[in-house]
N, C-alpha and C positions, 0 to 999 in steps of 0.2 A: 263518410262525406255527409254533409248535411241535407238535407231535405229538394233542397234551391240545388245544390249541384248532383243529384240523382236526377232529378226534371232534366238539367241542361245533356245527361249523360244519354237519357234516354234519348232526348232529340237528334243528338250525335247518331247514332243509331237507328233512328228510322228513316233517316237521309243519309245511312252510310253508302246504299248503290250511288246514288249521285256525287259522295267522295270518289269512289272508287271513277268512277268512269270519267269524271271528268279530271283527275289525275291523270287518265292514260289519253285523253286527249290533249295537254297541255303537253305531254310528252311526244307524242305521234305528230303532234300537228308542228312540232320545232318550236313551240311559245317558249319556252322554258331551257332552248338551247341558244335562242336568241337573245331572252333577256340575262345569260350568264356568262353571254360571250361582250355584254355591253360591260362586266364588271359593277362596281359598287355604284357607279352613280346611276345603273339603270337604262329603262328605254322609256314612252309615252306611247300610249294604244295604236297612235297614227306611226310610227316608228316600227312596234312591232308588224302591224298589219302589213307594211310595206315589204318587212322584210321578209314576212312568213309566207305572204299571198292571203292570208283568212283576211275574214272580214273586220272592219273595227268593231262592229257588232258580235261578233263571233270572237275577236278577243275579249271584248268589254265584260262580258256573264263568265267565260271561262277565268278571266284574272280577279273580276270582285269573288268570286266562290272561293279560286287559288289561295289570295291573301288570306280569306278567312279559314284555311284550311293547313296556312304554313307554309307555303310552295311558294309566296313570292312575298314581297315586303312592300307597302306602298308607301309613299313619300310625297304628298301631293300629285300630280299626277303623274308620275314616273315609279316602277316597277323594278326591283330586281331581286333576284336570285335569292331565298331564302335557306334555312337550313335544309329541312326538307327537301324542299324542292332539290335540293345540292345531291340530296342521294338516290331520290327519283331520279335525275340525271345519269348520275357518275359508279353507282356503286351497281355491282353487277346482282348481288346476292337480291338486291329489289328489284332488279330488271327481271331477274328469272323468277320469281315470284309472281310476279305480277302477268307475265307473259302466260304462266301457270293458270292463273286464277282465270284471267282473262278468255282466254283460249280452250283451256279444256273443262274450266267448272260453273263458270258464271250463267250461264244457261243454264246448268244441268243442275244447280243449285236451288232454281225456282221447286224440283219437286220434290227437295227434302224433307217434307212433312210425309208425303206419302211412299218414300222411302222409308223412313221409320217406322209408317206402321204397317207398309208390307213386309220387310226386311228385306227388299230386293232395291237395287241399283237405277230405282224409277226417272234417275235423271239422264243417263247415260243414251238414252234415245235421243239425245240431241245430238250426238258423234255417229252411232249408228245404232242399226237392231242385231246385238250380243248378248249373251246372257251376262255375260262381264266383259270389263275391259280389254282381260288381255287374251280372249279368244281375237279378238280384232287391231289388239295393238297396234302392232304392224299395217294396219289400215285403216289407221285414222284420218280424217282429212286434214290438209293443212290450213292454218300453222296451228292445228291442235297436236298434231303427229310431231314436230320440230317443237314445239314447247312443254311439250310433253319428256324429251329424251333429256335436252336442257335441264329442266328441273329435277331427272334422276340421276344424268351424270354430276349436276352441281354438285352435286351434296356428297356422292358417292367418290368420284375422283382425287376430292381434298383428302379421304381420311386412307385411300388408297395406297400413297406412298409411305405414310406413317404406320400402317400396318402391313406392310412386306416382311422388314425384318422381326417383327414379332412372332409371325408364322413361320419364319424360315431360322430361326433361332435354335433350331436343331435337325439333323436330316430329313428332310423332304422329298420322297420320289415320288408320290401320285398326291396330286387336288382332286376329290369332288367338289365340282365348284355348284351348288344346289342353284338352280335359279338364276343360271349363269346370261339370261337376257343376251346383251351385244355383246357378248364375251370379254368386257374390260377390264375385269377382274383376272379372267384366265392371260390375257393379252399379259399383264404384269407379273403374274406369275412366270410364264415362258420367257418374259427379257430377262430376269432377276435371276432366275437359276438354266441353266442350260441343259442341265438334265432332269430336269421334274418333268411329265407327264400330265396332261389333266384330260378329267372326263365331267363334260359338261351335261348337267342335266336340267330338260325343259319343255316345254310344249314345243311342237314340232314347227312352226312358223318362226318363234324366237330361234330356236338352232339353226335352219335357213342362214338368219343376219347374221349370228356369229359364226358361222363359217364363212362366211365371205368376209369379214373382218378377219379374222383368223388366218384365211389363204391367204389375202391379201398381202399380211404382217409376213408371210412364210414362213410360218410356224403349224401348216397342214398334218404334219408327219406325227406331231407330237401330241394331237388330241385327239377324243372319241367323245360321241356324241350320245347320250341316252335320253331319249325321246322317253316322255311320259309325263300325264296331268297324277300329280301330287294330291286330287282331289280324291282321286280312287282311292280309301284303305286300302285295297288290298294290292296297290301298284308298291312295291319293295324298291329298295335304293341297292347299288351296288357295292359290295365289300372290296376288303384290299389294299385300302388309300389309307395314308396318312393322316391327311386333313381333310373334312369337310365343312364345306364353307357356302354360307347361307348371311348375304350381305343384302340388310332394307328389302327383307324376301318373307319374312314371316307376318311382316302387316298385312299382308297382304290376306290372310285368312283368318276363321272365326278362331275362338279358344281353343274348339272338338278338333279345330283341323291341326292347328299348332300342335297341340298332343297325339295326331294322331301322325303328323310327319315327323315329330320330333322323335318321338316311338321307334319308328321306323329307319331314324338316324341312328339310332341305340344300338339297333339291332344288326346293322350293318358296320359297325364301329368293334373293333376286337380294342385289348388292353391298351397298345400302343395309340390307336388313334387318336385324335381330338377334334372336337366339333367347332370351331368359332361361329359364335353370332354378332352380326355386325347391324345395332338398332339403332334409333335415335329416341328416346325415352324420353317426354315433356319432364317428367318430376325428377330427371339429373342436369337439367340444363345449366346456364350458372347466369341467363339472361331472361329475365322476365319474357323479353320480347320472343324470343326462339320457344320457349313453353307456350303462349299464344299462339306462335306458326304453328307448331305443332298439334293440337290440340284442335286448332280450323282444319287440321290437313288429315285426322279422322273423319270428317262430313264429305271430303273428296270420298276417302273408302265407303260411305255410307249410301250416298248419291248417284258416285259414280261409277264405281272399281267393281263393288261385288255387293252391297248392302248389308255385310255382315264384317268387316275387320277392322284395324281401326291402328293408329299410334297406341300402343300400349306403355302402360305405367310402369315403369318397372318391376314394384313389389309384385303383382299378378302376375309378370311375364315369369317370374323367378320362379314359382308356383306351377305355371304350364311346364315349364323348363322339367321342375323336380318330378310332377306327376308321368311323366315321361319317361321315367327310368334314367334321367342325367345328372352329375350334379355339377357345379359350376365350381371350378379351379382357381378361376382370376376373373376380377372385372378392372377391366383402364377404360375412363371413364375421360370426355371432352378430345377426345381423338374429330382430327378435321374441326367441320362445323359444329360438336359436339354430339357426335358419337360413342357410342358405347359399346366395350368389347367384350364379350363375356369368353373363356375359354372352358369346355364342358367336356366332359370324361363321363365313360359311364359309372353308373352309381356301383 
């Protein structure tokens, strides 16, 4: 780019919080369901005002910004529904984004400087006082707690159905489901095959939810629960199983710790087993845009989660992977929202 649009890029940029939030106020406050439900020819400020309750003041600064931002179109003085804006609206993958960002990082994002150079999670005291996230998961306030699970089932539950028959492409009778969370993973596993078995392992608050999801479904009889933080070296994983399965579970730690649970998948893994890793990797995406989510969504780990893990790149992760005593079988790659599936055997 030349000179003139680096200047205009940077400005982009040091007024992106005021994109940002005033997107979600055009949104929240119905401006932007108003002017889409008027169609192509629009509304006028007193039009909108009347229908939303805001002020024509309070539409007038939120709509010159919108237009200049892509969210509405203006046409003398009548407003409507631009591209943008159409999927700030309509499309859910932004909604949950955005609910994301909103809710659980935008605060906690102010101390990512001194996150960095503690290497601890200095933002996350805007949720609570945890040493990481997911000691307190389960007790976040709302709607950081609801746009928090949002954001992991989003992503998680697409690539879910597409990846049953791949696991189950030859006998299956026990899942380790590693980091089995609200057991949605396990949950699919027990509709799809009748006689599989799984044993969920987790920190003990996360097992709580999936067992009452789990009773619920009435599929009680058929699971076992292994309580334990993965941060311990010396906490071992249980043998036995067929599959072990570790789905958007390993960003969640630094490299040492990847190696040092993946280790410990190894070891727990005889001939027959296999290991699936279920990641979202920026450098396999096949959209510019999703490499950018991705790649903001390591400053969550950074900030928020733990101060140390991150989206990882592929090539590295395959690295942690081999240092680990595993080697990797298969990768299918763009599963769900672009997910990537590695299948690992021991080396």
């Amino acid at each position: 780019m030349t000179a003139l649009e680096a200047k205009s890029r940077a400005q982009t940029l040091a007024f992106a919080p005021f994109a940002f939030q005033a997107t979600v106020a055009l949104r929240d406050l119905g401006i932007l369901a108003a002017i889409g439900r008027a169609g192509p020819a629009g509304l006028d400020r007193r039009a909108i005002a009347a229908e939303t309750g805001v002020s024509e003041y309070g539409v007038s600064v939120l709509l010159d910004f919108g237009a200049d931002l892509g969210l509405v179109a203006r046409t003398q003085d009548r407003f409507a529904l631009d591209d943008v804006g159409y999927f700030v609206l309509h499309d859910e993958m932004t909604t949950v984004n955005m609910d994301f960002t909103r809710d659980v990082c935008y605060h906690a994002l102010g101390a990512l400087t001194e996150s960095i150079r503690n290497g601890q999670p200095e933002g996350l005291s805007a949720l609570g006082e945890w040493p990481t996230i997911y000691e307190g998961l389960t007790h976040l306030p709302e709607p950081a707690l609801s746009s928090w699970y949002r954001f992991d089932h989003f992503y998680s539950d697409r690539a879910y159905d597409e990846l049953l028959p791949l696991v189950f492409d030859g006998p299956v009778r026990h899942v380790l489901d590693i980091g089995g969370n609200t057991g949605r993973w396990s949950l699919k596993c027990l509709q799809h095959d009748p006689d599989v078995t799984v044993t969920i392992v987790d920190l003990p608050a996360q097992l709580d939810a999936a067992r009452r999801n789990i009773e619920e479904a009435g599929f009680g009889g058929r699971v076992d629960y292994y309580a334990a933080d993965l941060l311990d070296p010396t906490r071992q994983l249980p043998g036995g199983t067929d599959v072990l399965w570790m789905s958007q579970f390993l960003d969640c730690f630094s490299e040492a710790e990847v190696t040092s649970i993946l280790n410990r998948a190894a070891h727990a893994m005889d001939a027959r087993a296999r290991l699936y890793i279920v990641e979202l990797f920026p450098d396999r995406q096949v959209f510019d845009a999703a490499r950018f989510s991705l790649d903001a969504t390591s400053l969550y780990f950074t900030c928020v989660a733990n101060g140390t893990s991150r989206m990882y790149h592929s090539d590295r992760f395959r690295e942690l992977v081999n240092a680990a005593g595993l080697t990797i079988e298969r990768t299918i790659d763009n599963v769900g929202e672009g997910h990537t599936l590695l299948c690992c055997a021991r080396a």
